[in-house]
C-alpha positions as CSV (number, residue, x, y, z in Angstrom):
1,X,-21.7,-6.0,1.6
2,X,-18.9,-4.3,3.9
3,X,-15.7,-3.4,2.0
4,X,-12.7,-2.8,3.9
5,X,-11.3,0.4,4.2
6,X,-8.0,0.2,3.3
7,X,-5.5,-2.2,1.2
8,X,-3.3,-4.8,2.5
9,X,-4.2,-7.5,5.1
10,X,-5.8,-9.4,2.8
11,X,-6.2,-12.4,5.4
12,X,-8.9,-10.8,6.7
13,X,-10.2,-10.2,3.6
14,X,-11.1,-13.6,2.6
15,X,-12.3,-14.2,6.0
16,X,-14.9,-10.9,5.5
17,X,-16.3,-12.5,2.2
18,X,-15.9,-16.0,3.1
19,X,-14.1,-16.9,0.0
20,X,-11.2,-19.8,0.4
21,X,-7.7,-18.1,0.2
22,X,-5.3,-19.5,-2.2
23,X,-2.3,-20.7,-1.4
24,X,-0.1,-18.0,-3.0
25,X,-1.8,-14.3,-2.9
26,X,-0.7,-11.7,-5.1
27,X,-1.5,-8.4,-2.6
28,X,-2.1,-5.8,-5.2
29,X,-4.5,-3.6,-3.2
30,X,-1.7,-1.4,-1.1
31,X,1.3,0.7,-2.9
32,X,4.2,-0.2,-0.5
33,X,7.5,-0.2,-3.0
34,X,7.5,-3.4,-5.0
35,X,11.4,-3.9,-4.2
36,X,11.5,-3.7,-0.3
37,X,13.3,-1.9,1.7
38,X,17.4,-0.4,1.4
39,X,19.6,-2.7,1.8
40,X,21.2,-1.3,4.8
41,X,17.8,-2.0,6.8
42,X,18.9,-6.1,6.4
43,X,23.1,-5.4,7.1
44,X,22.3,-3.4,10.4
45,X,19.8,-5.0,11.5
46,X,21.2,-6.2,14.4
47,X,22.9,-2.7,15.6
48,X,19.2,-2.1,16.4
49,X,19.3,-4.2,19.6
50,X,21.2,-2.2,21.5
51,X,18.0,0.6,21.3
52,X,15.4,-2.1,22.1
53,X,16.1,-1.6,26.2
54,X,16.6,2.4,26.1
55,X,14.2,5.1,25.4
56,X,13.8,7.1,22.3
57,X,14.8,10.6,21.5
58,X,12.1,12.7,22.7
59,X,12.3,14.6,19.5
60,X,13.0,11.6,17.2
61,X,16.8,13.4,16.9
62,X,18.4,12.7,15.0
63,X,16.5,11.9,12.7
64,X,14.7,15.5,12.5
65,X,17.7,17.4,11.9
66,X,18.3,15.1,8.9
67,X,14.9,15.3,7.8
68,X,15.1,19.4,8.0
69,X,18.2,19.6,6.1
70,X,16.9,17.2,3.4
71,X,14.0,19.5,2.4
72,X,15.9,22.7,3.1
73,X,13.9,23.5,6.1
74,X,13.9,24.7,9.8
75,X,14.4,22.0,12.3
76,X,11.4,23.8,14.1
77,X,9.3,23.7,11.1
78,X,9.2,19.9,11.1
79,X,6.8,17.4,13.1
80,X,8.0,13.3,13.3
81,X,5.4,11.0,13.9
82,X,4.5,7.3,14.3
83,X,3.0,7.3,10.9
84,X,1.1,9.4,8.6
85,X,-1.9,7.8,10.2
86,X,-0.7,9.4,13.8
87,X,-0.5,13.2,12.8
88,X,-3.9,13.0,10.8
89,X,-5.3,12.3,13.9
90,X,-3.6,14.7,15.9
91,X,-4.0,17.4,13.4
92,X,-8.1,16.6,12.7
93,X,-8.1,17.2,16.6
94,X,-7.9,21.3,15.7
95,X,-11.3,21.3,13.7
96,X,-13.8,20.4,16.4
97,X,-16.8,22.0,14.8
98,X,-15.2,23.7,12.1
99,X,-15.3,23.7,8.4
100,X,-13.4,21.5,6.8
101,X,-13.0,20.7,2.8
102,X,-12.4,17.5,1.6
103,X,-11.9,16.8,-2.4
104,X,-12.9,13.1,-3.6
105,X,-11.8,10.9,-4.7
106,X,-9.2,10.9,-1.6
107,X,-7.8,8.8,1.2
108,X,-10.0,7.9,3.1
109,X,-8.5,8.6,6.7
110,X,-9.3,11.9,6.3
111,X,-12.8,11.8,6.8
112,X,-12.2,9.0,9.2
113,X,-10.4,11.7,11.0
114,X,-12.2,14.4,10.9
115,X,-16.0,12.9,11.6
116,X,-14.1,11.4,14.4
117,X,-13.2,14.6,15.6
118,X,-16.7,16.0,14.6
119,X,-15.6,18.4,12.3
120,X,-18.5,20.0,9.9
121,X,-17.0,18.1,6.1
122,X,-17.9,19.9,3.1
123,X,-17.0,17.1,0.5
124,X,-16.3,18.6,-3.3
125,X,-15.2,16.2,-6.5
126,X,-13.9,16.7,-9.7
127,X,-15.8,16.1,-12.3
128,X,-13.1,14.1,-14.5
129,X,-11.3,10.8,-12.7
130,X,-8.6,10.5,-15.4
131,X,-8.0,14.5,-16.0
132,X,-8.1,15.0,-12.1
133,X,-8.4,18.4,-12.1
134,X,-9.7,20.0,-9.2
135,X,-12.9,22.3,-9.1
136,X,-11.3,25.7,-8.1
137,X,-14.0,27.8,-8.0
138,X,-16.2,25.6,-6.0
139,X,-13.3,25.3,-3.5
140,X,-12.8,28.8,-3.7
141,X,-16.5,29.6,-2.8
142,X,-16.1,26.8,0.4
143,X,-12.8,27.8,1.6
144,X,-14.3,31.8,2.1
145,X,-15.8,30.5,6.0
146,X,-13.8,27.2,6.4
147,X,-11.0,26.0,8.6
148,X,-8.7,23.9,6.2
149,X,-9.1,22.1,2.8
150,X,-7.3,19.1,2.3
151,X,-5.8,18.1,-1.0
152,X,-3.9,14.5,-1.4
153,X,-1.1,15.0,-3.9
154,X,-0.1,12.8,-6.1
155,X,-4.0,11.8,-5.5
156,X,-4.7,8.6,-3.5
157,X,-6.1,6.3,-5.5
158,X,-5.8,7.9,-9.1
159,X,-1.8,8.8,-8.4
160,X,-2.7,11.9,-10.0
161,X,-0.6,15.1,-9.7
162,X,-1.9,18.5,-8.8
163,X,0.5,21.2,-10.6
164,X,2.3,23.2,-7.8
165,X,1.0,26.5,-8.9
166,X,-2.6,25.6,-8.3
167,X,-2.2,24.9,-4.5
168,X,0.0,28.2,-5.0
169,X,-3.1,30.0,-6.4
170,X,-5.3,28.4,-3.6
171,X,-2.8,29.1,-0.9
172,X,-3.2,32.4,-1.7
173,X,-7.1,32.4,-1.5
174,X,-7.0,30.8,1.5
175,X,-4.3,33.6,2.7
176,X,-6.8,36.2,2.4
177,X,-9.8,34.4,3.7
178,X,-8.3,32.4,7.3
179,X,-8.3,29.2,5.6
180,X,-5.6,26.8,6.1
181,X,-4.5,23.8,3.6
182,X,-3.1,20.2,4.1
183,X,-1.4,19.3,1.3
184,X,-0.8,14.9,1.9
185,X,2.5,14.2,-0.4
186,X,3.0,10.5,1.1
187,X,3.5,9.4,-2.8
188,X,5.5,12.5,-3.6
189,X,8.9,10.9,-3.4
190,X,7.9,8.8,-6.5
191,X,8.0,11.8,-8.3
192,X,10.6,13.7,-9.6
193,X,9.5,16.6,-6.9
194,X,9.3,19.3,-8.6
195,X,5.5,20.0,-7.8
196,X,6.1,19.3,-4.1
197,X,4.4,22.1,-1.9
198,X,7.2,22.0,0.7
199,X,9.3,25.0,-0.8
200,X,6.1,27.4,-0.2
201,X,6.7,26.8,3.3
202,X,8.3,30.1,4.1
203,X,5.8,32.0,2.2
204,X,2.5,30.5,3.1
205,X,2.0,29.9,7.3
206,X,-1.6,28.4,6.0
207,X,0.0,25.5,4.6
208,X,1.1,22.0,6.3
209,X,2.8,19.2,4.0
210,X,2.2,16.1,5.4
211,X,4.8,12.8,4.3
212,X,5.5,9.5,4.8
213,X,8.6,7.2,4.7
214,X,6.7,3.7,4.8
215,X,6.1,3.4,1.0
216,X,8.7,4.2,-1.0
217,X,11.3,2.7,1.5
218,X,9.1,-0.1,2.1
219,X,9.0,0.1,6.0
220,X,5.2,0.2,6.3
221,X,5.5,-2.3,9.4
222,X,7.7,0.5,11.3
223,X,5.2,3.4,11.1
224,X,7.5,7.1,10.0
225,X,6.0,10.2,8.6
226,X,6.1,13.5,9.0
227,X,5.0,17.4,9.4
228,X,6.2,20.5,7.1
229,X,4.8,23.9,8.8
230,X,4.7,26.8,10.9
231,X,6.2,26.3,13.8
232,X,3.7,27.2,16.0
233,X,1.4,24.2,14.8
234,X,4.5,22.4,14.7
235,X,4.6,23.2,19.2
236,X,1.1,22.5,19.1
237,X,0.5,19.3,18.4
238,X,3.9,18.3,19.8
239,X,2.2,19.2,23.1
240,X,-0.6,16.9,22.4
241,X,1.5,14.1,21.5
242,X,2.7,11.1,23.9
243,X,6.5,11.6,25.3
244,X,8.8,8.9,23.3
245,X,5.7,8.0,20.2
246,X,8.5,7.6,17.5
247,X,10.2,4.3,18.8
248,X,13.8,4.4,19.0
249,X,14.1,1.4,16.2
250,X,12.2,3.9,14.0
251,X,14.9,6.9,13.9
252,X,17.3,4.7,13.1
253,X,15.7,2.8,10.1
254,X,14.5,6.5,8.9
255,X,18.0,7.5,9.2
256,X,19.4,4.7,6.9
257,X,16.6,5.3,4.1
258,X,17.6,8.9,3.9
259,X,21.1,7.6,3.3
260,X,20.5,5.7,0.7
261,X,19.3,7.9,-2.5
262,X,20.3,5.4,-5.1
263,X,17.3,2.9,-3.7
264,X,14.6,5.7,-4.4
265,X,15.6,6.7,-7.8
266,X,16.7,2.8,-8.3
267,X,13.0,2.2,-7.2
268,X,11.3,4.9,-9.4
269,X,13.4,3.6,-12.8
270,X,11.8,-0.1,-11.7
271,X,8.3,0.9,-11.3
272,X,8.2,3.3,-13.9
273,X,9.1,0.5,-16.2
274,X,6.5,-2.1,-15.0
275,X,3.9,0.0,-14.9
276,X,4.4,1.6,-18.9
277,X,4.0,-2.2,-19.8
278,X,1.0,-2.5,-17.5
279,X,-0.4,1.0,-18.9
280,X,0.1,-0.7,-22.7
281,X,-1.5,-4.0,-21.5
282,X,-4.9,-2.1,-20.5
283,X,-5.2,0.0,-22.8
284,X,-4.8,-2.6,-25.4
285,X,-8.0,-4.4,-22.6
286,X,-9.8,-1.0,-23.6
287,X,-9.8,-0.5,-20.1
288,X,-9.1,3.4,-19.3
289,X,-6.6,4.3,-16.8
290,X,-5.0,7.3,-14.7
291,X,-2.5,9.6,-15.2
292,X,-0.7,8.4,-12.6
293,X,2.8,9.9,-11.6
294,X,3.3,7.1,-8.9
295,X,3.6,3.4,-8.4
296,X,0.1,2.5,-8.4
297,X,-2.7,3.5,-10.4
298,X,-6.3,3.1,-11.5
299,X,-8.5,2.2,-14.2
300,X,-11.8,0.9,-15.6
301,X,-12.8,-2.4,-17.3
302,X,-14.7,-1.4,-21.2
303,X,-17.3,-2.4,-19.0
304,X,-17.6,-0.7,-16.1
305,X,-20.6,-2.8,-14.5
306,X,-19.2,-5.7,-14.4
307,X,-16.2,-4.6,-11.8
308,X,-17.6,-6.3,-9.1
309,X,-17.8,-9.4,-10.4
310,X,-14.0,-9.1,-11.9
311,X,-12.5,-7.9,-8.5
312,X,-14.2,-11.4,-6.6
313,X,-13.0,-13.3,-10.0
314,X,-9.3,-11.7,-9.2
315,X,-9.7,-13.1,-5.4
316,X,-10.9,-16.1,-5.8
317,X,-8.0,-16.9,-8.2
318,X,-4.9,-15.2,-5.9
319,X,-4.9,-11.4,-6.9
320,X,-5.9,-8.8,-4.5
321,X,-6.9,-5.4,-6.0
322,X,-7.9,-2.3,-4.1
323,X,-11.7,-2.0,-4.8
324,X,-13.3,1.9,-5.1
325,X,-16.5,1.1,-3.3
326,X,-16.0,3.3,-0.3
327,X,-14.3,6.4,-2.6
328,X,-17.1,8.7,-3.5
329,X,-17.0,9.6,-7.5
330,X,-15.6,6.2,-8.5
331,X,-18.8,4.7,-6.8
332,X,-17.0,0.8,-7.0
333,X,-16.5,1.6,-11.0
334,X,-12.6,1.5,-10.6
335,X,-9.9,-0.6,-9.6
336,X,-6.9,0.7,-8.4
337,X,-3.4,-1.7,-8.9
338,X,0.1,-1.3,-6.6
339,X,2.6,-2.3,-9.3
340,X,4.3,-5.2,-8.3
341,X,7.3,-7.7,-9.4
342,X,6.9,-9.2,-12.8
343,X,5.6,-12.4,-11.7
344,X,2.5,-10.7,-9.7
345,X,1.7,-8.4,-12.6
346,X,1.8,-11.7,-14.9
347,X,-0.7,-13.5,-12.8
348,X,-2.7,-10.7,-13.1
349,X,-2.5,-10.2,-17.1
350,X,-3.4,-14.1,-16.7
351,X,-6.7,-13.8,-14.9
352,X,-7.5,-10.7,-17.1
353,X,-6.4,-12.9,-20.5
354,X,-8.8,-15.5,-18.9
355,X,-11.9,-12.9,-18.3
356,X,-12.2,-11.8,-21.3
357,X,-11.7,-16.0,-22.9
358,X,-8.0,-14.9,-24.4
């Protein structure tokens, strides 16, 4: 049975297992914020017609200069790209037969990458979903002849944080032995930030934060994210990019998130809320769950064998939850939930009430 290897579209989903589609879905499976998008995006719409018929900044200006100052960076020291997605590619392109580390669970699109790019992957776990903590020493003994370990923080799919000072401690390591590390922060923003990566910048040139705007300013359809590092890699893969591959409408919808502030923390206080009712609600299902700092998170039914069958009951009846079948360590035995609107997370609590005859 072939899973898909991502969330969202869940058309084609159905389609894949051949299962009739309900007439109201309740997409669960991918963590774009519940809420939308700023309401500025809607009120200026329009303005953005009058970029449709001219080309984009070449250097996504000004949007990287507001970027920059926003992190306390150098404007040189920052990468823009057409989605996360984009620079993954283009920074898997460097490892061509090198070393590479890669600790599971994890987003997928990193091996994707990287096997596409026929790097040599050296694939680690830790030993302990819900604890999530990493296996130092067995990186350590890896990263002593590789080219770059990559660590997802907060963790996709167990929203997991890893505390600043251990990417410190293997920054450090990987200092001393020519190893560089690609710490993903895409789900940092739901976080109060304090164990982002980005202020090591200046002290470790072996580190690159990668980001993404699309899901807490719920813009996944416009494609933003972006680069933290030296600037030498920052020139680098600028070279190997297309001329004008952050559109034009882009910049400008990046430029009116950052303006709003209010939305993310607005957004954070929301999700938070909904999701310590939803923690409550399966615990009190026996079910265990993550320690997740963002807006999505994961957890197992009392009985773990039976997941399958309660992911295809969840579809059949209009919920559509991320499945773990293609993250190595959760082996299909986890679930992993966006937290959504009341009425979605109700429909779910329903089919759950009605699995377990309640």
């Amino acid at each position: 049975m072939q899973y898909p290897s991502h969330g969202a579209n869940y058309q084609t989903l159905y389609e894949r297992f051949q299962i009739p589609m309900p007439e109201k879905v309740y997409d669960l499976s991918e963590n774009v914020n519940a809420f939308g998008f700023p309401a500025a995006i809607k009120e200026k719409w329009h303005q953005l017609l009058r970029h449709i018929m001219t080309y984009p900044h070449p250097e996504a200006e000004p949007l990287r200069t507001l970027l920059a100052q926003k992190h306390h960076v150098k404007r040189e020291n920052l990468l823009i790209g057409n989605g996360a997605a984009e620079l993954l590619t283009f920074f898997a392109g460097r490892f061509t037969n090198q070393k590479v580390i890669i600790v599971h669970p994890t987003f997928s699109e990193y091996k994707t990458t990287l096997e596409a790019q026929k790097a040599k992957l050296v694939e680690l776990a830790v030993e302990n979903i819900t604890a999530y903590q990493l296996p130092i020493e067995q990186i350590k003994k890896q990263m002593k002849d590789a080219a770059c370990l990559y660590l997802c923080n907060p963790n996709n799919p167990t929203g997991s944080l890893i505390p600043k000072k251990t990417i410190e401690e293997l920054l450090i390591f990987g200092k001393a032995v020519g190893c560089e590390i690609l710490v993903d922060e895409a789900f940092m923003d739901w976080t109060d930030e304090t164990q982002s990566a980005i202020p090591l910048i200046e002290r470790y040139p072996n580190l690159t934060v990668l980001r993404s705007m699309t899901k807490m300013y719920g813009i996944a359809g416009i494609r933003l994210g972006y680069f933290i590092g030296r600037k030498e890699l920052v020139e680098e893969l600028n070279d190997k990019l297309p001329h004008w591959h952050v559109n034009a409408l882009a910049i400008e919808v990046g430029k009116w998130c950052l303006e709003d502030e209010a939305f993310r923390h607005e957004s954070i206080a929301k999700h938070a809320e909904i999701k310590a009712r939803l923690e409550h609600y399966l615990l009190e299902k026996q079910c265990i769950i993550t320690n997740s700092a963002t807006n999505f998170l994961c957890f197992q039914l009392k009985e773990p064998e039976k997941t399958q069958d309660f992911y295809f009951d969840c579809l059949r009846k209009g919920v559509v939850l991320r499945h773990t079948e293609n993250f190595y360590g959760m082996d299909g035995k986890w679930l992993r939930i966006g937290i959504k609107k009341a009425e979605a997370m109700e429909k779910f609590q329903q089919i759950m009430d009605e699995w377990y005859g309640q």
